[in-house]
Backbone as CSV, one residue per row, in Angstrom:
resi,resn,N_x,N_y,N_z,CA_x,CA_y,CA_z,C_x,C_y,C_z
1,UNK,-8.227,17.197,73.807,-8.862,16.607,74.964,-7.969,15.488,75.472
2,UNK,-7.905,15.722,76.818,-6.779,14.326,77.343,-7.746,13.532,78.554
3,UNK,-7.404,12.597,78.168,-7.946,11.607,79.441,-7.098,11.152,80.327
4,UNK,-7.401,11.294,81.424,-5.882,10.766,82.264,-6.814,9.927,83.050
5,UNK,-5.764,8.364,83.711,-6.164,7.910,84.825,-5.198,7.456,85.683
6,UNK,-5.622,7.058,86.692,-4.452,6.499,87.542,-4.309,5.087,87.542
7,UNK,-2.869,4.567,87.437,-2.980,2.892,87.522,-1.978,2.727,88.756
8,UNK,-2.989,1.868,89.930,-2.367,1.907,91.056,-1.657,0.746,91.295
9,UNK,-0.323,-0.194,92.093,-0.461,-0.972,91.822,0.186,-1.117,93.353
10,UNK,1.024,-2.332,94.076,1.346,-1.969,95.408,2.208,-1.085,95.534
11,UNK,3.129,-0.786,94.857,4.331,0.487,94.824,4.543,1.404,93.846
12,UNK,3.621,0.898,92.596,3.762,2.057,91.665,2.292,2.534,91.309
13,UNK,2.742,4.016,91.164,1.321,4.847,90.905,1.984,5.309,89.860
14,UNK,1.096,5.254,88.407,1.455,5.617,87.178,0.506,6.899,87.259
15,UNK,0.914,7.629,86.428,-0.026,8.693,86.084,-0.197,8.860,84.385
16,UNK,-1.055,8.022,83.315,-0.696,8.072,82.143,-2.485,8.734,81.412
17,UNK,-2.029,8.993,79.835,-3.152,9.879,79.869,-3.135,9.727,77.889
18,UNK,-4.124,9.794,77.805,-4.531,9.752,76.100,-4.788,10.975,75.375
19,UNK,-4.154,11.018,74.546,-4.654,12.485,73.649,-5.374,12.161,72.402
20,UNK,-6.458,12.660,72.426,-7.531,12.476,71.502,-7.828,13.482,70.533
21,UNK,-7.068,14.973,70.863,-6.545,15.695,69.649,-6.480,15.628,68.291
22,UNK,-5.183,14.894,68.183,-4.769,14.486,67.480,-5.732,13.374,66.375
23,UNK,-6.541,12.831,66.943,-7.360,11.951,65.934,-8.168,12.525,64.780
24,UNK,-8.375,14.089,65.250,-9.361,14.796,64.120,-10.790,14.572,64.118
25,UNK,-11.299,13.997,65.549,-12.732,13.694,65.788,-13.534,15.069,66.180
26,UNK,-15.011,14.745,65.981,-15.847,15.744,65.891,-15.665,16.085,67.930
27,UNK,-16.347,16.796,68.089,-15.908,17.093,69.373,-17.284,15.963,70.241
28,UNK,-17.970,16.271,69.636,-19.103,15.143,70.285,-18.497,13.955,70.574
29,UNK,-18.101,13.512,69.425,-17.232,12.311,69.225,-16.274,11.998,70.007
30,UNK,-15.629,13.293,70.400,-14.525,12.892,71.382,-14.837,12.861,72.923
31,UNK,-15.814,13.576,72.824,-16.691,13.150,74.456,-16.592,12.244,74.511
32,UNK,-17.690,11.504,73.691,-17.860,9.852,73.805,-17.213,8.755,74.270
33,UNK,-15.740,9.011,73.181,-14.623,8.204,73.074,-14.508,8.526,75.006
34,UNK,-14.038,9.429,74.811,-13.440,10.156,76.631,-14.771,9.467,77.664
35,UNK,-16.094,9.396,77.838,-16.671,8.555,78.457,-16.342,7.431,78.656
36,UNK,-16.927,6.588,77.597,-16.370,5.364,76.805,-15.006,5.002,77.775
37,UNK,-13.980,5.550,77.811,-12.723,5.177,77.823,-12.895,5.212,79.892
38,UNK,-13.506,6.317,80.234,-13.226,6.462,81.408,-14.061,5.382,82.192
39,UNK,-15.696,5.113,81.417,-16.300,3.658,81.753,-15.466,2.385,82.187
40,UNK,-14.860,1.998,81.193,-13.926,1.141,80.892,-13.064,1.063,82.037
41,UNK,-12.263,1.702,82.176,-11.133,1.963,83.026,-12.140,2.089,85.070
42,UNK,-13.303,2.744,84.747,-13.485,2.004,85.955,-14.414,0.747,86.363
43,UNK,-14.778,0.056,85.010,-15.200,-0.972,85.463,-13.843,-2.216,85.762
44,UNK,-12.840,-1.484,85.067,-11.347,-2.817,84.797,-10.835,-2.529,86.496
45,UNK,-11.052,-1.876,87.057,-10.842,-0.980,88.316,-11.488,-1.519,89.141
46,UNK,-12.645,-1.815,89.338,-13.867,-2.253,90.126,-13.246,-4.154,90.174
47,UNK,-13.460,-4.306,88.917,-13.180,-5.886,88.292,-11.539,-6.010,89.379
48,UNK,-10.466,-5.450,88.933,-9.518,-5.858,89.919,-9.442,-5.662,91.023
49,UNK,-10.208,-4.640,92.246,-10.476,-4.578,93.167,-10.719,-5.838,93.549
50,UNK,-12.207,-6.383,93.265,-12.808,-7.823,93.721,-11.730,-9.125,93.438
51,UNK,-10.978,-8.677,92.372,-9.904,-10.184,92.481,-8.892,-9.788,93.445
52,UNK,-8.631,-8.815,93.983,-7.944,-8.661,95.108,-8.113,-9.185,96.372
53,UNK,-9.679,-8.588,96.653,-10.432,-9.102,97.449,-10.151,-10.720,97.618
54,UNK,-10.576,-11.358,96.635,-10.840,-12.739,96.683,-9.391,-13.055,96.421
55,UNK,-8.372,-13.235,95.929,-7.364,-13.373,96.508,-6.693,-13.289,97.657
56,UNK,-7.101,-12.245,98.229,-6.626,-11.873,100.066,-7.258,-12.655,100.781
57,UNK,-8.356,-12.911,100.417,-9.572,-14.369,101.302,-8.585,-15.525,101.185
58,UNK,-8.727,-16.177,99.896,-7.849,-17.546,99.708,-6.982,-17.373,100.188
59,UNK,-5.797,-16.451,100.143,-4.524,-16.530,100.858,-5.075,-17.038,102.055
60,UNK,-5.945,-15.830,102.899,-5.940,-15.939,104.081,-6.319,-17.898,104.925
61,UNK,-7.086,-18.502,103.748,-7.957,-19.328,103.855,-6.866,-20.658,103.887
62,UNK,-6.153,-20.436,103.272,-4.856,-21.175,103.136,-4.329,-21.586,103.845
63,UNK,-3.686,-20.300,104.761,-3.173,-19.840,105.737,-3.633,-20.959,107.039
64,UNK,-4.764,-20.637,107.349,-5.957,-21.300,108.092,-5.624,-23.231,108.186
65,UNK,-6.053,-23.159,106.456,-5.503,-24.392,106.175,-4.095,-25.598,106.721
66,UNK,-3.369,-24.533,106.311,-2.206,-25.130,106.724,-1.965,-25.054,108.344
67,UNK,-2.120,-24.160,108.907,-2.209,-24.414,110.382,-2.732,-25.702,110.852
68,UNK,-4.217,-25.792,110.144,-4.950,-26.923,110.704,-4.039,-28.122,110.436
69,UNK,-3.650,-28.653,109.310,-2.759,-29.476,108.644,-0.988,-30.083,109.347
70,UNK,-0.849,-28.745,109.159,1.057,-28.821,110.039,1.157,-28.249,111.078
71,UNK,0.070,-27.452,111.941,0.182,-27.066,112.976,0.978,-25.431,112.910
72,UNK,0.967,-24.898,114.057,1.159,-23.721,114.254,3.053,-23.532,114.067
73,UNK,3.774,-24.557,114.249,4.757,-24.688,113.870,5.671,-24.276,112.581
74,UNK,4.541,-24.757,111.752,4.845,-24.319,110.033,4.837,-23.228,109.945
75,UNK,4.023,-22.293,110.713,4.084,-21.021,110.179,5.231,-20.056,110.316
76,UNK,6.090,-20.629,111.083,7.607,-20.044,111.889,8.077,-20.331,111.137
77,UNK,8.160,-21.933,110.289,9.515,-22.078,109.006,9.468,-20.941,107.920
78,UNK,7.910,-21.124,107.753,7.488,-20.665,106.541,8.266,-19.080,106.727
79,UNK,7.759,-18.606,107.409,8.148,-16.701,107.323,9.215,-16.609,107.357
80,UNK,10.193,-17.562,107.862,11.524,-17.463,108.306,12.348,-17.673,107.011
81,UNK,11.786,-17.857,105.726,12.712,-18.504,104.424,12.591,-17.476,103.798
């Protein structure tokens, strides 16, 4: 039994995968594990989605920030380095 998932990231897409074969588990057992594992992987999935999210806010919020602060000016140095 193999579990595969995808790990996405901005430029790399992995394609990696577990073999549960090899462990000598009952087959029930290896369902489980294979649930279990695929749970996991999309709650860690879900979980980094939302820190994405909220990272792309703050950036954006920042952003905002500093305008208000140094004016629309800064933002020309800034991109330009």
């Amino acid at each position: 039994m193999r579990v595969l998932w995808y790990n996405n990231t901005d430029e790399t897409h992995a394609k990696q995968s577990i073999e549960l074969d090899h462990l000598n588990l009952a087959p029930a057992v290896k369902t489980e594990v294979s649930n279990l594992i695929q749970s996991l992987l999309t709650q860690s999935t879900n979980e980094l989605k939302l820190l994405e999210a909220k990272n792309q806010a703050l950036t954006l919020e920042l952003g905002h920030l500093r305008r208000i602060r140094y004016g629309v000016k800064s933002k020309h140095c800034h991109s330009r380095s």
